[in-house]
C-alpha positions as CSV (number, residue, x, y, z in Angstrom):
1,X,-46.4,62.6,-24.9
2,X,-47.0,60.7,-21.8
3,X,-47.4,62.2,-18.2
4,X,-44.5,60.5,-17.2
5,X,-42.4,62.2,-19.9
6,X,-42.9,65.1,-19.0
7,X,-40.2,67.8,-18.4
8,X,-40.4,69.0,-14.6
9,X,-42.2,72.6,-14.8
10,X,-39.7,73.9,-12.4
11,X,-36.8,72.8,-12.9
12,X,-37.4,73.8,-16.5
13,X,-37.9,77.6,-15.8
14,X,-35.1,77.2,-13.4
15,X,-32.4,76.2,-15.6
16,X,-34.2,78.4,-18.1
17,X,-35.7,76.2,-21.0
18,X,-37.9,76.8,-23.4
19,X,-41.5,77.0,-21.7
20,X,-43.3,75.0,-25.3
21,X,-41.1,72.2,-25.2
22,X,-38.8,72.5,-22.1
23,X,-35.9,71.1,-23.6
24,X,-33.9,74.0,-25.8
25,X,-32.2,76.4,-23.8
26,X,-32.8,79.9,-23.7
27,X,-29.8,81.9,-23.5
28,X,-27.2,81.4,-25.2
29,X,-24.3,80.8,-22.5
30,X,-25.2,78.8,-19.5
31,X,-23.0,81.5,-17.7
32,X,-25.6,84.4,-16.5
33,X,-22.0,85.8,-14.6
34,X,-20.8,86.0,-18.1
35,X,-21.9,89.8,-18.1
36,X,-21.4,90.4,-21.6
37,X,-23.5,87.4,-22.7
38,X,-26.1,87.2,-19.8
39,X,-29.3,88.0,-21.8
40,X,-28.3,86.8,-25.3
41,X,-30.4,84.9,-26.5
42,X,-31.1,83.1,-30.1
43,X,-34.2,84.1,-31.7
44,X,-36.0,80.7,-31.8
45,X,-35.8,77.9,-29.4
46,X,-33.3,75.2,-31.4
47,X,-35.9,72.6,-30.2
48,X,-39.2,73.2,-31.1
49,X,-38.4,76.6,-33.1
50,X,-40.9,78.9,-30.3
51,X,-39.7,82.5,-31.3
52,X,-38.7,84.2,-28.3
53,X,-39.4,87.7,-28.9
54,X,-43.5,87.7,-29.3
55,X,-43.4,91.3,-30.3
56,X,-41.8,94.8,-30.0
57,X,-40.4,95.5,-26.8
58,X,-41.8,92.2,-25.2
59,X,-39.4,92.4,-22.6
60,X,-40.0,95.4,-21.0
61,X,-42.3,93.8,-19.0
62,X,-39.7,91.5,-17.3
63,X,-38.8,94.5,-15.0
64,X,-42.0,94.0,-13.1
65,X,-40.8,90.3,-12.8
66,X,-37.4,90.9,-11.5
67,X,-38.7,93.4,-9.1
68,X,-41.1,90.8,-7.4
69,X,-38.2,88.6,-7.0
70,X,-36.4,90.4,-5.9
71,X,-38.6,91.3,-3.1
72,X,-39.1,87.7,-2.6
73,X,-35.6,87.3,-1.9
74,X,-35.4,89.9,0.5
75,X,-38.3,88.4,2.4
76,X,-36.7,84.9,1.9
77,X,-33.3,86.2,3.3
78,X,-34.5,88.3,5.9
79,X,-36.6,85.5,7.5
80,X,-33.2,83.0,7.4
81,X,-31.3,85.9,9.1
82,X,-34.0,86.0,11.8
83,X,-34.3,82.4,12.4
84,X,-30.5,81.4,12.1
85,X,-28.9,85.1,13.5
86,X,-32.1,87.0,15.1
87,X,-33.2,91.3,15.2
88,X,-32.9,92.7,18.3
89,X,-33.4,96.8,18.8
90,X,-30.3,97.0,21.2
91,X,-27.3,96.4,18.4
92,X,-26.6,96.4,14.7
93,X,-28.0,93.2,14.0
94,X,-30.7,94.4,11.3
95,X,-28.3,96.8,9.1
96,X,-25.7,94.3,9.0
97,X,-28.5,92.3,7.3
98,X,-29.3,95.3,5.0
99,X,-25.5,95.2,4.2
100,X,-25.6,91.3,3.5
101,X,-29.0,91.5,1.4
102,X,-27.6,93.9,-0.6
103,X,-24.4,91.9,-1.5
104,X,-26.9,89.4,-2.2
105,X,-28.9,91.1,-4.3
106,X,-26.1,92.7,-6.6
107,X,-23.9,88.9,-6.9
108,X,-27.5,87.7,-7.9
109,X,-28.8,90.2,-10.3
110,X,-27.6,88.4,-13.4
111,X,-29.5,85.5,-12.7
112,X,-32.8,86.9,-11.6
113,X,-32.7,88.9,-14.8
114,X,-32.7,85.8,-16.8
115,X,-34.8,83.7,-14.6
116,X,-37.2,86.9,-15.0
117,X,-37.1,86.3,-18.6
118,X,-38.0,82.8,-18.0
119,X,-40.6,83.6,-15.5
120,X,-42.1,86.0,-17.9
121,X,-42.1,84.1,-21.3
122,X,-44.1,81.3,-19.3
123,X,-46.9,83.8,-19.0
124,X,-47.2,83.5,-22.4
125,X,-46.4,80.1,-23.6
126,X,-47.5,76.9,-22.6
127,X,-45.9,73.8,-22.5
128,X,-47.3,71.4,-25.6
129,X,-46.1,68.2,-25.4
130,X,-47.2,67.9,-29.4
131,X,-45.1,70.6,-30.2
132,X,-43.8,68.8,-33.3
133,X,-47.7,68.9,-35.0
134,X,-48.6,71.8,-33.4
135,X,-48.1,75.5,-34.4
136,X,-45.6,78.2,-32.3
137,X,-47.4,80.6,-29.9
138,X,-47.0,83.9,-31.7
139,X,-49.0,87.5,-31.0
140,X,-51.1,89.1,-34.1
141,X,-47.9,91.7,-34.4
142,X,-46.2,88.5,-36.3
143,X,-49.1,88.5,-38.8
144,X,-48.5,90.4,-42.0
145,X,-51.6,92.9,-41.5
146,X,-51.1,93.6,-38.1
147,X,-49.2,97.7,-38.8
148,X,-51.2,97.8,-42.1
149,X,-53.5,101.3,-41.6
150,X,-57.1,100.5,-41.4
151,X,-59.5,102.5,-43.7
């Protein structure tokens, strides 16, 4: 595939497509503020067929993801509160900020879990512009002696 065809790296993690191909979608509802669908998702990508799952509890990990995003936002939102509002010692300025980054935070939750899931799955799997030829990115759990006992 040529350069110029190329899905956009970021705006592919931000809308939460497959990292192989960049094109099939991730979740199952575009919604994350549907709460009761917000991290379904369909086992392969209807694209280029990249399993989602790698292995056993391969999500678990996202927590560590979704934490440093969430500090990221804090920082992010504490620095526009400071430029557009300004901290000062002599009034309530900074726990009215607390009170707003909190709101934030909760309202956004949904979506920095699944952008978490995004993030975190790109770790793993790289974009392959062949990925018609080419085989899925898998972990040696998916191969058939991987939980056989050794002698």
């Amino acid at each position: 595939m040529p350069a110029k065809d190329k899905p956009n790296y970021w705006w592919s993690l931000l809308t939460m497509k497959c990292p192989r191909c960049r094109k099939g979608p991730m979740f199952v509802s575009h919604n994350p503020w549907n709460l009761k669908k917000t991290l379904k998702m369909p086992e392969r990508c209807p694209e280029c067929n990249q399993p989602y799952k790698l292995e056993v509890g391969f999500w678990y990990g996202t927590g560590y993801v979704s934490y440093a995003v969430m500090i990221a936002l804090s920082v992010a939102s504490f620095i526009a509160w400071w430029v557009i509002i300004g901290m000062s010692v002599n009034d309530n300025r900074f726990f009215w900020w607390l009170g707003v980054n909190a709101v934030l935070l909760i309202v956004l939750q949904p979506w920095v879990m699944r952008l978490s899931r995004a993030i975190y799955l790109n770790f793993f799997v790289r974009y392959d512009g062949n990925y018609k030829n080419t085989n899925v990115t898998t972990f040696d759990s998916g191969t058939s002696g991987y939980y056989e006992k050794e002698n």
